[in-house]
N, CA, C and O atoms as a DFTB+ gen file, in Angstrom:
664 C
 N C O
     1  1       8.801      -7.268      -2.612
     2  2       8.952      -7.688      -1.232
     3  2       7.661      -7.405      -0.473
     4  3       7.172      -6.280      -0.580
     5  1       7.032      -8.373       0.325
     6  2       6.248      -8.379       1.160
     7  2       6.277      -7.091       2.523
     8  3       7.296      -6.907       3.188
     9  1       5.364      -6.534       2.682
    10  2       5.490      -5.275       3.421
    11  2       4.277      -5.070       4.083
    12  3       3.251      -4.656       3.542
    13  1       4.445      -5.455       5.620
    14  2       3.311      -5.191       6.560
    15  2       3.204      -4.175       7.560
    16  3       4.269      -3.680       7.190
    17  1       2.969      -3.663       8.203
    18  2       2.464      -3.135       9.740
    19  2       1.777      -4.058      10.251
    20  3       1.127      -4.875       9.600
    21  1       1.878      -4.000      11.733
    22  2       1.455      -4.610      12.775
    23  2       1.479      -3.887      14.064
    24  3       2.342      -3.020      14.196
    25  1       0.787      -4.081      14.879
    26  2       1.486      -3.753      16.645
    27  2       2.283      -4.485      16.935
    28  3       2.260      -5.709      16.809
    29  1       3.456      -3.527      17.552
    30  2       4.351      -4.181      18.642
    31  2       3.825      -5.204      19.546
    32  3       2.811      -5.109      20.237
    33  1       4.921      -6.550      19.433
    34  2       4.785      -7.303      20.390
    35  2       5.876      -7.691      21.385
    36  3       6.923      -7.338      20.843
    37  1       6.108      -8.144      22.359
    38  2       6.664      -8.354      23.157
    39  2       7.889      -8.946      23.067
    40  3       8.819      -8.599      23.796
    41  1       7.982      -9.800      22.249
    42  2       8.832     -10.455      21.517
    43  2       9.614      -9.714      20.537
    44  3      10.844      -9.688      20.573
    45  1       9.033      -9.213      19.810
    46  2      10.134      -7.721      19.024
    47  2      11.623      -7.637      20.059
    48  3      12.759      -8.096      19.942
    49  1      10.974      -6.866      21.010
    50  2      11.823      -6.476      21.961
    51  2      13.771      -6.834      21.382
    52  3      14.609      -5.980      21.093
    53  1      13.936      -8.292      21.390
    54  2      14.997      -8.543      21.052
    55  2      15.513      -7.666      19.723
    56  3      16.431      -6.859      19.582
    57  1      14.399      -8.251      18.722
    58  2      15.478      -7.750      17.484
    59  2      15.612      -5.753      17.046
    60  3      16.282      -5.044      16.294
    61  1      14.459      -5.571      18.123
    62  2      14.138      -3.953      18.040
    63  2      14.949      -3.722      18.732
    64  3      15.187      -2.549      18.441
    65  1      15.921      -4.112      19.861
    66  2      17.025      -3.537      20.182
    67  2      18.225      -3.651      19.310
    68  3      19.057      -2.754      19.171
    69  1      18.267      -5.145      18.567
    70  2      19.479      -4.973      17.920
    71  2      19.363      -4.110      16.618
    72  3      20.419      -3.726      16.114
    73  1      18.248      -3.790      16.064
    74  2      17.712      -3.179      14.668
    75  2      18.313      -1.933      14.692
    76  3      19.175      -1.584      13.885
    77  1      17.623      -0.841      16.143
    78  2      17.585       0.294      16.342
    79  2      19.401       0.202      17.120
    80  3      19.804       1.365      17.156
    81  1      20.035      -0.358      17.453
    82  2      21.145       0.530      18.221
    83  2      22.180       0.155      17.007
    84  3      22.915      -0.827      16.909
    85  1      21.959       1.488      15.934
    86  2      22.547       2.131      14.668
    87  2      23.052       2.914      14.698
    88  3      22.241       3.557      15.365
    89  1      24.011       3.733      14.503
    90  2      24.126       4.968      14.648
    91  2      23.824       6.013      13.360
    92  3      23.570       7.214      13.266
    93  1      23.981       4.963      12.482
    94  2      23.344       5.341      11.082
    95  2      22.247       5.696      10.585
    96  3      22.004       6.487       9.673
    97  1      21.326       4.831      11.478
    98  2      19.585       5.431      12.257
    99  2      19.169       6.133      13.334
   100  3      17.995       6.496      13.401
   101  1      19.959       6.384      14.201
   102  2      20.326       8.076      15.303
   103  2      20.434       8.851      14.269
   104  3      19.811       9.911      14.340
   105  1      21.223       8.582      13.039
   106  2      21.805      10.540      12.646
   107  2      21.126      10.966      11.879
   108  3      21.331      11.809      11.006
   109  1      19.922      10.194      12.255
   110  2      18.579      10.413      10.774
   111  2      17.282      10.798      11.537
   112  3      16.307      11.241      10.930
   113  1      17.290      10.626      12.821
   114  2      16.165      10.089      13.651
   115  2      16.188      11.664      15.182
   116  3      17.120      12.462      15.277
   117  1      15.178      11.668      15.935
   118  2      15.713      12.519      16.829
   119  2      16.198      11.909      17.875
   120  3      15.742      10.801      18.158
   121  1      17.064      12.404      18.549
   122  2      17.979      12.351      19.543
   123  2      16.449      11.759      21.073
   124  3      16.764      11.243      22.145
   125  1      15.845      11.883      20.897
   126  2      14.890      11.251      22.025
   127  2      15.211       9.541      21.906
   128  3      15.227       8.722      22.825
   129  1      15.504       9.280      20.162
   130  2      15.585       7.492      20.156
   131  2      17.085       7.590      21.182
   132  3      17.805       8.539      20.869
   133  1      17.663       6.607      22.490
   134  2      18.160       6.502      22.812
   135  2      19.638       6.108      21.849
   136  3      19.340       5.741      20.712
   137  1      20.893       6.126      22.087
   138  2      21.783       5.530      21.442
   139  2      23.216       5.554      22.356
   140  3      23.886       6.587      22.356
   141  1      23.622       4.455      23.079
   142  2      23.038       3.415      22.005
   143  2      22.154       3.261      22.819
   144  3      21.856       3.748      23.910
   145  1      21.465       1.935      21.629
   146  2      19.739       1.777      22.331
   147  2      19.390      -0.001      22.884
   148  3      19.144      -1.008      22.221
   149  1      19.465       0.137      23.801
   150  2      19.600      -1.590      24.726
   151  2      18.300      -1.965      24.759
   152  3      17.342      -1.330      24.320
   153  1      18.302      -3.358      25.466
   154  2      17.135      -3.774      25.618
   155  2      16.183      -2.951      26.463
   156  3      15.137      -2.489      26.006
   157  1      16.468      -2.835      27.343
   158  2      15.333      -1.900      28.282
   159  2      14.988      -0.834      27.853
   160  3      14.084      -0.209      28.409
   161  1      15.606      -0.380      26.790
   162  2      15.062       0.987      25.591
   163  2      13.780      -0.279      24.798
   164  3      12.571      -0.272      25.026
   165  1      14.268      -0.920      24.189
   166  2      13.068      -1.969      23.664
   167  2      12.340      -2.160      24.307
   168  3      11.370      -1.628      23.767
   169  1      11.948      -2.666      25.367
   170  2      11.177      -3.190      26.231
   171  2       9.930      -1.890      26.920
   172  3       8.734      -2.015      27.183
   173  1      10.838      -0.723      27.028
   174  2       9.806       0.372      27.394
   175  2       9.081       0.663      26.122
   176  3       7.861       0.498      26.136
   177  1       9.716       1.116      24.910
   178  2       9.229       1.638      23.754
   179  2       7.979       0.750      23.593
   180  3       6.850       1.225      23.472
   181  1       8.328      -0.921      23.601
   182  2       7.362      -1.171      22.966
   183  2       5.917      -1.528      24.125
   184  3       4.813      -1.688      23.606
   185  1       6.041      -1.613      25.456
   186  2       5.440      -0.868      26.398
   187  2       4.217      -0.109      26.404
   188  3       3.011      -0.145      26.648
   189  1       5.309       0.690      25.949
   190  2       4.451       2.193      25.217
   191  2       3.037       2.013      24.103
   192  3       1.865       2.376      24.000
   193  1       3.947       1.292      23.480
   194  2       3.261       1.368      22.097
   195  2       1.709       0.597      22.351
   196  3       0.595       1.035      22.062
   197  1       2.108      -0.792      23.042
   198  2       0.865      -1.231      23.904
   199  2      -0.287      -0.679      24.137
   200  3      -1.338      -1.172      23.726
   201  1      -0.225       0.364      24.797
   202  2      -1.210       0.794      25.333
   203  2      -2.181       1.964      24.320
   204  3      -3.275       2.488      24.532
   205  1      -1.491       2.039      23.495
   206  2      -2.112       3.123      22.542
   207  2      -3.486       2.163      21.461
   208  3      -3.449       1.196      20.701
   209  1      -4.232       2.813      21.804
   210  2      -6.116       2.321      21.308
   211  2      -6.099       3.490      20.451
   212  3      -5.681       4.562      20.888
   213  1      -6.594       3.344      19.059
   214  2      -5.892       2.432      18.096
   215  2      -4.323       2.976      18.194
   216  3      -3.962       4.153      18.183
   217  1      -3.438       1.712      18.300
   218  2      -1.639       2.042      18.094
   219  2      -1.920       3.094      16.798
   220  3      -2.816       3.213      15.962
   221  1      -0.706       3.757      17.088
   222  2       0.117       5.225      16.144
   223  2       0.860       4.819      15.939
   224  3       1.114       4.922      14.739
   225  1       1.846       4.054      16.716
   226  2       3.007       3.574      16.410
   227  2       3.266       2.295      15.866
   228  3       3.442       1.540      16.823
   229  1       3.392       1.595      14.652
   230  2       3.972       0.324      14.447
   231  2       4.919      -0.283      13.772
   232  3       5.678       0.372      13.058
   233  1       5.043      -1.879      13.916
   234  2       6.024      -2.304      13.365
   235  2       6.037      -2.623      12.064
   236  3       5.027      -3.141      11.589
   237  1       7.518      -2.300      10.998
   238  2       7.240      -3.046       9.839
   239  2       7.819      -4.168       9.734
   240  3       8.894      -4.259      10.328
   241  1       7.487      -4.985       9.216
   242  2       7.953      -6.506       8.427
   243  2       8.049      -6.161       6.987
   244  3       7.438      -5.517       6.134
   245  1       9.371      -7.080       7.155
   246  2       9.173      -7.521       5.633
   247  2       9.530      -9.065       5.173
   248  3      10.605      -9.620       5.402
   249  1       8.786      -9.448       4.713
   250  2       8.781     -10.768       4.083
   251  2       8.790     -11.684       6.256
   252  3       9.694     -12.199       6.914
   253  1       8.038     -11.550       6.407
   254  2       7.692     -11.953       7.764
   255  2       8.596     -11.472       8.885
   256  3       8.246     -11.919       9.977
   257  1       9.589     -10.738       8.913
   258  2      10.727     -10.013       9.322
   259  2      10.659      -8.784       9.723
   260  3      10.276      -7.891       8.967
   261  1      11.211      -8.459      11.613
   262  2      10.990      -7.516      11.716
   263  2      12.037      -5.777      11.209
   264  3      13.185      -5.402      11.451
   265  1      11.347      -5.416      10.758
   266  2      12.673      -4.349       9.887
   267  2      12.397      -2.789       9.675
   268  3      12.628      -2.015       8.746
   269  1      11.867      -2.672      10.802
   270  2      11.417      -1.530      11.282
   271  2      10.326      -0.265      11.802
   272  3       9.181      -0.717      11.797
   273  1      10.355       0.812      12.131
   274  2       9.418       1.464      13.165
   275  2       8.746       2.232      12.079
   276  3       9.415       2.926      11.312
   277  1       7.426       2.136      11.982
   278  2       6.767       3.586      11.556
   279  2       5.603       4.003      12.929
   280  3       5.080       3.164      13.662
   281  1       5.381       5.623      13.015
   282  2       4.498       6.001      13.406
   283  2       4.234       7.336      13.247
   284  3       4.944       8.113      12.609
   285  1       2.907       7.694      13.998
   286  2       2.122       9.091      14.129
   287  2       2.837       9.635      15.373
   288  3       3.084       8.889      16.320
   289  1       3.236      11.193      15.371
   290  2       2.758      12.165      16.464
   291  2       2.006      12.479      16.432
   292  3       1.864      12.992      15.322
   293  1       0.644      12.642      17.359
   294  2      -0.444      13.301      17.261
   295  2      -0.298      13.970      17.421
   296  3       0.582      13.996      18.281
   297  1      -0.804      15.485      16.968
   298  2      -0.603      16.588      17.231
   299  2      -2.006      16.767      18.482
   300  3      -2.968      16.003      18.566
   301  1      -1.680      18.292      19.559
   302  2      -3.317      18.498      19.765
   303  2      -3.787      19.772      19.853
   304  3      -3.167      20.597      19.182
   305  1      -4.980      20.278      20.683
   306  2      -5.690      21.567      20.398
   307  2      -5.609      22.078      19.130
   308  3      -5.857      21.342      18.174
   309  1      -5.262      23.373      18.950
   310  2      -5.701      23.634      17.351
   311  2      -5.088      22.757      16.316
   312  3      -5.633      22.516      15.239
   313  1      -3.718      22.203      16.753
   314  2      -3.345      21.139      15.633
   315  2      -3.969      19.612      15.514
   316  3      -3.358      18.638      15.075
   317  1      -5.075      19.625      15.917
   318  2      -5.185      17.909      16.540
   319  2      -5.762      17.322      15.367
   320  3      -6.397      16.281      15.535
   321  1      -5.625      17.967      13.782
   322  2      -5.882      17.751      12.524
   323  2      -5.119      16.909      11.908
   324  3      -5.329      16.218      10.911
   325  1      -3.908      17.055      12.808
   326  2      -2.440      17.077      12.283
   327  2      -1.612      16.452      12.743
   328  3      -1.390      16.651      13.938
   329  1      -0.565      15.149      11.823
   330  2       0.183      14.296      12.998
   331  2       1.131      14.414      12.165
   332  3       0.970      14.699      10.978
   333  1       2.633      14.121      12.935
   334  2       3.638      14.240      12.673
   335  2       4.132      12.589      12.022
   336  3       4.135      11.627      12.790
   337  1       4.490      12.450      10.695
   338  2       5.026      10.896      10.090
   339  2       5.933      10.840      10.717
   340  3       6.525      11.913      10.836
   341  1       6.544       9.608      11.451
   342  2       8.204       9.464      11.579
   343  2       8.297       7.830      10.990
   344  3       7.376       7.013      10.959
   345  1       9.667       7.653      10.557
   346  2       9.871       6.333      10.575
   347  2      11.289       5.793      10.670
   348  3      11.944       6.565      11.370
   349  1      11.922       4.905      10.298
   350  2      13.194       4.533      10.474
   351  2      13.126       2.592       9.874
   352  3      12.159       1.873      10.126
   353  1      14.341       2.130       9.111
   354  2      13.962       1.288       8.403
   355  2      15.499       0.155       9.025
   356  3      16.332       1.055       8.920
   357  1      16.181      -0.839       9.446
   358  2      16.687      -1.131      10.342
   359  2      17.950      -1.504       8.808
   360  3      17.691      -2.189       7.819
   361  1      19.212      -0.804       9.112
   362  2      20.194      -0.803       7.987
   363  2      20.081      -2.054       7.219
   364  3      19.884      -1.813       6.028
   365  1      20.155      -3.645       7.573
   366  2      19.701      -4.803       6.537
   367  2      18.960      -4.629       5.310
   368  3      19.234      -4.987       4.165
   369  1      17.776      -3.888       5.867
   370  2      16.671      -3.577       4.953
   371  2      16.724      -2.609       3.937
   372  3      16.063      -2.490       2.905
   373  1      17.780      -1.833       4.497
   374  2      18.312      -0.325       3.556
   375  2      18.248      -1.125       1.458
   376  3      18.537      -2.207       0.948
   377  1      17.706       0.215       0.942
   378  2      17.905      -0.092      -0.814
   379  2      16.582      -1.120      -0.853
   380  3      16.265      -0.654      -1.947
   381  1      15.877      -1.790      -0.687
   382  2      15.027      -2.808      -0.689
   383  2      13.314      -2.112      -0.935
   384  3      12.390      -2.898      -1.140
   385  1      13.016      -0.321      -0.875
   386  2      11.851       0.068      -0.970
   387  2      10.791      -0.303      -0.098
   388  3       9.643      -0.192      -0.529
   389  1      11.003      -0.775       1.196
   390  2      10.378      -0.886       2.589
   391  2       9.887      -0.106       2.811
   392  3       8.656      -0.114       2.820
   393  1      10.724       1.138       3.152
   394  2      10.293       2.180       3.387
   395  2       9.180       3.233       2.393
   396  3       8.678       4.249       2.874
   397  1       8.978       2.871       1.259
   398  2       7.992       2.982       0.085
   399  2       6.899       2.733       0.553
   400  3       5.872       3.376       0.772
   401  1       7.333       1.416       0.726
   402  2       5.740       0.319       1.391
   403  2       4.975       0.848       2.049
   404  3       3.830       1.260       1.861
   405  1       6.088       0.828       3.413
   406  2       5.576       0.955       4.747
   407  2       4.976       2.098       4.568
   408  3       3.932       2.039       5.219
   409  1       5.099       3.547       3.815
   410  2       4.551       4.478       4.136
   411  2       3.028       4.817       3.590
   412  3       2.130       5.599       3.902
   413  1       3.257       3.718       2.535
   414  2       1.586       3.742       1.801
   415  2       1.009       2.781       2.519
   416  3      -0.212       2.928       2.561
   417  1       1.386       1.901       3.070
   418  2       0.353       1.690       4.204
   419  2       0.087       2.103       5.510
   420  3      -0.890       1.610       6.074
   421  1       0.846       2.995       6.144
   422  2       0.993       4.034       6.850
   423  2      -0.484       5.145       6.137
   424  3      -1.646       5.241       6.532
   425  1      -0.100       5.508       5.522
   426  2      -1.169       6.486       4.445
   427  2      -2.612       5.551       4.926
   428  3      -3.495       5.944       5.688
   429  1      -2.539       4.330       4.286
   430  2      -4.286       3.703       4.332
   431  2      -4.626       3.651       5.747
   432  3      -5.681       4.104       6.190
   433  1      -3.691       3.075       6.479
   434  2      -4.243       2.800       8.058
   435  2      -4.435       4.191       8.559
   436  3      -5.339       4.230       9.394
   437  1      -3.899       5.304       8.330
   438  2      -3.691       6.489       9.003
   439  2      -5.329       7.138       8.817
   440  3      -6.018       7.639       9.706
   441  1      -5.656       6.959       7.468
   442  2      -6.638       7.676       6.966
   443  2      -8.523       7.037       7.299
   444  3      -9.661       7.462       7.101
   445  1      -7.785       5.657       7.973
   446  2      -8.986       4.924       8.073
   447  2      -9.152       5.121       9.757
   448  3     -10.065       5.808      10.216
   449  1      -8.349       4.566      10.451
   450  2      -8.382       4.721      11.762
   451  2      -8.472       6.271      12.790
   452  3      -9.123       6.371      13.830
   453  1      -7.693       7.282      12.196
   454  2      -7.728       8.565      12.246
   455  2      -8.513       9.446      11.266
   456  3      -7.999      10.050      10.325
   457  1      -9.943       9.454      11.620
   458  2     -10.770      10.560      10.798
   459  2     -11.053      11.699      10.983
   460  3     -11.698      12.469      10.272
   461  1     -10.533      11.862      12.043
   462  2      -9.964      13.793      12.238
   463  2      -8.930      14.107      11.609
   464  3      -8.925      15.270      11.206
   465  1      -7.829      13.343      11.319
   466  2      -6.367      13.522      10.515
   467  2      -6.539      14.347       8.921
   468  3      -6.472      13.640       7.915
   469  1      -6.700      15.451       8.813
   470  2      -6.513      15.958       7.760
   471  2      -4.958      16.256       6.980
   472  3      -4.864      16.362       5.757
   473  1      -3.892      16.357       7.838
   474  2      -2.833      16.896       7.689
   475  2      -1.769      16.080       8.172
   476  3      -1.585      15.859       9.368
   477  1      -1.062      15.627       7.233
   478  2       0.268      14.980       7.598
   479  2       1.602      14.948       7.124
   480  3       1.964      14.746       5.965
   481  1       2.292      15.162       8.109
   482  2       3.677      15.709       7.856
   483  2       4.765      15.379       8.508
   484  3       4.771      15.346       9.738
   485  1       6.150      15.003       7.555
   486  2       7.405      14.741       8.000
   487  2       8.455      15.756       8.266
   488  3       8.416      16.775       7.578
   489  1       9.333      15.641       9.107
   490  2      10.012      16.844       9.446
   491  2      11.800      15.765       8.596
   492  3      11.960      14.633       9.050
   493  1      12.455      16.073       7.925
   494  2      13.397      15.259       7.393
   495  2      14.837      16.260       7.504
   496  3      14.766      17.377       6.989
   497  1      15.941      15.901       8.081
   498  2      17.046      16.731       7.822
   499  2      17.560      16.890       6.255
   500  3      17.247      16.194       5.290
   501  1      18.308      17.847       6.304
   502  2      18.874      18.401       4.927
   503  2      19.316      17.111       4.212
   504  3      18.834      16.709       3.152
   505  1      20.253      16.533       4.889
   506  2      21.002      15.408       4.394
   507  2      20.438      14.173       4.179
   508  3      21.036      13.309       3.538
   509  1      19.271      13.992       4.684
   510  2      18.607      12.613       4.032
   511  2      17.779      12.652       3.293
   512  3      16.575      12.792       3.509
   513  1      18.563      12.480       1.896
   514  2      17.903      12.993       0.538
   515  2      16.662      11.595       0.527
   516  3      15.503      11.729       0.135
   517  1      17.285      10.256       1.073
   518  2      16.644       9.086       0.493
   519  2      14.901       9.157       0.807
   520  3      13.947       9.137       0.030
   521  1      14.980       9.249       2.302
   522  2      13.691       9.881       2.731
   523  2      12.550      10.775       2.280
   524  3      11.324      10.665       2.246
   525  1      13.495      11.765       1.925
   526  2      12.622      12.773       1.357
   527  2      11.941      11.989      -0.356
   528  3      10.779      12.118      -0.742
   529  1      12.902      11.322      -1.004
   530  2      12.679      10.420      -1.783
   531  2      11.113       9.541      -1.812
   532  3      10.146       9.440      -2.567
   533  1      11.518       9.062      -0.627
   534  2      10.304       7.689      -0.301
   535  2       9.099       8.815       0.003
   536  3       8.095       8.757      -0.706
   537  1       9.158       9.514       0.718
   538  2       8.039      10.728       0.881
   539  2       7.164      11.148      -0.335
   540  3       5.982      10.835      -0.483
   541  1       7.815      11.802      -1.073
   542  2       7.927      12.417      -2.548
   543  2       6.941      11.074      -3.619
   544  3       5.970      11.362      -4.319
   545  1       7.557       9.594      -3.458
   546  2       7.026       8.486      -4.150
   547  2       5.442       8.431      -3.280
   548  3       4.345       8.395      -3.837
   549  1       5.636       8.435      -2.113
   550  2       4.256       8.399      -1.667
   551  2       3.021       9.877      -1.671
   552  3       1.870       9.861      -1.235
   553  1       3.708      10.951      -2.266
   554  2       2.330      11.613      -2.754
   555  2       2.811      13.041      -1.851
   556  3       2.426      14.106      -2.333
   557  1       3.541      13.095      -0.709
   558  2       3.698      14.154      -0.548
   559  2       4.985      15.115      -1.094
   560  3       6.052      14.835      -1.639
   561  1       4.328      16.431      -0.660
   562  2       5.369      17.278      -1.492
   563  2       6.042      18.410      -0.278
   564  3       5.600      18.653       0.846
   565  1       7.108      18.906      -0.883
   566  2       7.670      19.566       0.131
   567  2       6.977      21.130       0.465
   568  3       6.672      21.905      -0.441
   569  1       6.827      21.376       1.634
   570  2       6.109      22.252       2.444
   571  2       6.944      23.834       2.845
   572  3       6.537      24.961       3.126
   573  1       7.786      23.439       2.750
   574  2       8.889      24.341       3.258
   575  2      10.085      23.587       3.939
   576  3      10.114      22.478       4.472
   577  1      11.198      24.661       3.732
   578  2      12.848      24.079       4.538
   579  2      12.880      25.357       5.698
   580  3      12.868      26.581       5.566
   581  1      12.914      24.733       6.524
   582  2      12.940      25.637       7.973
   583  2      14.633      25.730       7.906
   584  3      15.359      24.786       7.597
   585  1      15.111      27.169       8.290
   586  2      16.499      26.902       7.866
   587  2      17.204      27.083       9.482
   588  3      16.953      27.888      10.380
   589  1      18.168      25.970       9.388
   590  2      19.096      25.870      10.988
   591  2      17.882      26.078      11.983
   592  3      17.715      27.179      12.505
   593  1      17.067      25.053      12.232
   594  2      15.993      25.009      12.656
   595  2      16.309      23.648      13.315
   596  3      15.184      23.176      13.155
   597  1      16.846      22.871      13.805
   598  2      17.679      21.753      14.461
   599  2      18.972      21.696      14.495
   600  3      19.823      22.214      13.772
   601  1      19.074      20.740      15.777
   602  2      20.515      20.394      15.499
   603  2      20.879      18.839      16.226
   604  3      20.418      18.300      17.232
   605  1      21.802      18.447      15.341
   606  2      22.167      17.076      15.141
   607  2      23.442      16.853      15.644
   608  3      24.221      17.764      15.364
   609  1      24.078      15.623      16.521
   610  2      25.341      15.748      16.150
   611  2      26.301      17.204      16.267
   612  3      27.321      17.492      15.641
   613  1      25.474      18.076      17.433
   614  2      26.163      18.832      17.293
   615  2      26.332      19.780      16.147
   616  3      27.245      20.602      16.220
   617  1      25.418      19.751      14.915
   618  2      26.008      20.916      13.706
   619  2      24.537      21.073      13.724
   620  3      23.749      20.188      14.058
   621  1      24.185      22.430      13.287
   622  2      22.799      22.757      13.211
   623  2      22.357      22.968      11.148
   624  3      22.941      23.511      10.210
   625  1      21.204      22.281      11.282
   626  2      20.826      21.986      10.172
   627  2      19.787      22.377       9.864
   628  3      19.064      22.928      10.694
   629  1      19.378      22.189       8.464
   630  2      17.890      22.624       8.091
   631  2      17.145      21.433       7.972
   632  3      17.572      20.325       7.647
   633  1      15.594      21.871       8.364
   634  2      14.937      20.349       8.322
   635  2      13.789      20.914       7.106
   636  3      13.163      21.974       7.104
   637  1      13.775      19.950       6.236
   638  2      12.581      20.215       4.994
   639  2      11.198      19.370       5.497
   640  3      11.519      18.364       6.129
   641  1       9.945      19.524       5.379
   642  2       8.984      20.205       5.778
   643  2       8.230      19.226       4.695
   644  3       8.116      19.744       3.584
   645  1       7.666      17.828       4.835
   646  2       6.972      17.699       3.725
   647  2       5.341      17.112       4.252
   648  3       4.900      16.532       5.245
   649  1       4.904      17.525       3.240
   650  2       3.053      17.396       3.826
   651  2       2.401      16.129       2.162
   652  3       2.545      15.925       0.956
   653  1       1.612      15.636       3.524
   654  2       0.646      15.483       2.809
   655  2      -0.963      15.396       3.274
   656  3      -1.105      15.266       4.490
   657  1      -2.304      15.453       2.413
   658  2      -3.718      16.200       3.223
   659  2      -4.220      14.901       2.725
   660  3      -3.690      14.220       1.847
   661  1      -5.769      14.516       3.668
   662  2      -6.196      13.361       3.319
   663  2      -7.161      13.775       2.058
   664  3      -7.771      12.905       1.436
């Protein structure tokens, strides 16, 4: 399957609201993604994303299709080495290795555009083994499990800790 990044465009908007208001992608994701998540959650997010020289945040396609979010937290001051991976893959797309993709090209763009970025890392709950999966295929390894160190849904969980260095 065909697997791109791009910047958000304006037009997203539609299907990035219907993609993201999941609840199956909330209980994976942090509680900052709105849920449910409407258009005017779309419309700011991708807003946002706009204005960022070079974007951190983008969209994936697949096979010309929009099917979900990857991006950077930048970290800053003493961490500004260091960005936080997040991503989320829109349930259609689920089983299909998108999320594989997207993250090795995540990896090339990250490493080309960000040349202070030495350090990069996902924060993943206990329960989403699949993730940690797609992580693991792309080269990083686990860092540590911070234990009951979040909480989700109300139950507090452990989040595993995975890195990878350029």
């Amino acid at each position: 399957m065909q697997v791109t990044l791009r910047p958000w465009q304006k037009k997203d908007r539609f299907l990035l609201a219907e993609l993201a208001n999941n609840i199956k992608i909330w209980n994976n994701v942090r509680d900052r993604l709105p849920h449910p998540y409407k258009m005017q959650h779309a419309a700011a997010f991708i807003k946002y994303c706009r204005k960022q020289d070079p974007p951190h945040v983008l969209a994936i396609e697949a096979e010309g299709q929009l099917a979900g979010c990857i991006g950077l937290e930048l970290q800053d001051d003493i961490s500004r080495i260091s960005a936080e991976l997040g991503y989320w893959i829109g349930e259609p797309y689920w089983g299909k290795g998108i999320a594989t993709e997207a993250i090795k090209h995540m990896l090339e763009y990250t490493f080309e555009n960000f040349p202070g970025l030495v350090r990069l890392y996902a924060r993943v709950f206990e329960y989403n083994k699949a993730s940690m999966k797609v992580l693991e295929k792309n080269g990083f390894h686990l860092e540590a499990v911070q234990q009951k160190s979040a909480i989700k849904n109300d139950k507090i969980t452990d989040e595993y800790v995975w890195v990878k260095f350029r």
